[in-house]
N, C-alpha and C positions, 0 to 999 in steps of 0.2 A: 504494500500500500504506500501511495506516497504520501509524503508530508506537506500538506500545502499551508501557504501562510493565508490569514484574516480576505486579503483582496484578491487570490484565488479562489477561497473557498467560496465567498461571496460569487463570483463572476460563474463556478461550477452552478451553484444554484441558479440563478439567473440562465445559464446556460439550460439547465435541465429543465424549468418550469418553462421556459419559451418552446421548446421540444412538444412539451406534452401540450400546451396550448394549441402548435400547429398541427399536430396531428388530431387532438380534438377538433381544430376547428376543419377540419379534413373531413372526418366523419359527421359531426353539426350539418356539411353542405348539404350532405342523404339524409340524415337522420336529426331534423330541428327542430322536434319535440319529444328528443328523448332527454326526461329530467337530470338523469344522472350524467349524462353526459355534459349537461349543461353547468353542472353542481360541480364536476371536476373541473371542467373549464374554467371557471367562478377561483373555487380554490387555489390553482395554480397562478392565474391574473396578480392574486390577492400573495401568495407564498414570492414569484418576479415580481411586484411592485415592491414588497419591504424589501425584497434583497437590493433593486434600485435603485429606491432612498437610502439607505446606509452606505450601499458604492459611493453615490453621489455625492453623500457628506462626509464621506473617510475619506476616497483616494479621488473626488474629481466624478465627474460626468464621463458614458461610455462611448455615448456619440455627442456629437455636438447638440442637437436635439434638445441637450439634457442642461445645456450652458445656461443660463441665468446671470449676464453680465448687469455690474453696477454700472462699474467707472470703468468700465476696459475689457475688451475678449480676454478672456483666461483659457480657451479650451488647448492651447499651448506651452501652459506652463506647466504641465507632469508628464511624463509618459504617459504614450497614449497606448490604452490597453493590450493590445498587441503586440505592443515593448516590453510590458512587465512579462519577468519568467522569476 
């Protein structure tokens, strides 16, 4: 097993609920009144948005999408996710 640090582990979850999102919403296109399906959906949304916000506010935003400038674009002052290892 590897050892991953806080902004890995974050971005795996993130990784995995966007996964299960698109293939939910895969199945949703056939099947859009199956409740359960809908309720995983829901939940995964909800498990990638707080892994989101904590990326967001620890290590920086993951795309630009996510910048919220004041006084200045910042989305180039950290490593941009693809850089962390």
């Amino acid at each position: 097993m590897t050892c991953m640090n806080e902004q890995q582990h974050l971005m795996h979850i993130i990784t995995l609920a966007s996964f299960a999102m698109d293939d939910t919403r895969l199945y949703l296109d056939t099947h859009p009144d199956d409740c359960e399906a809908l309720k995983y959906y829901e939940k995964n949304r909800e498990i990638r948005n707080a892994a989101l916000d904590e990326h967001n506010a620890k290590f920086g935003p993951i795309c630009s999408y996510d910048v919220y400038p004041n006084n200045y674009w910042n989305w180039n002052e950290r490593p941009l996710p693809w850089e962390v290892r």
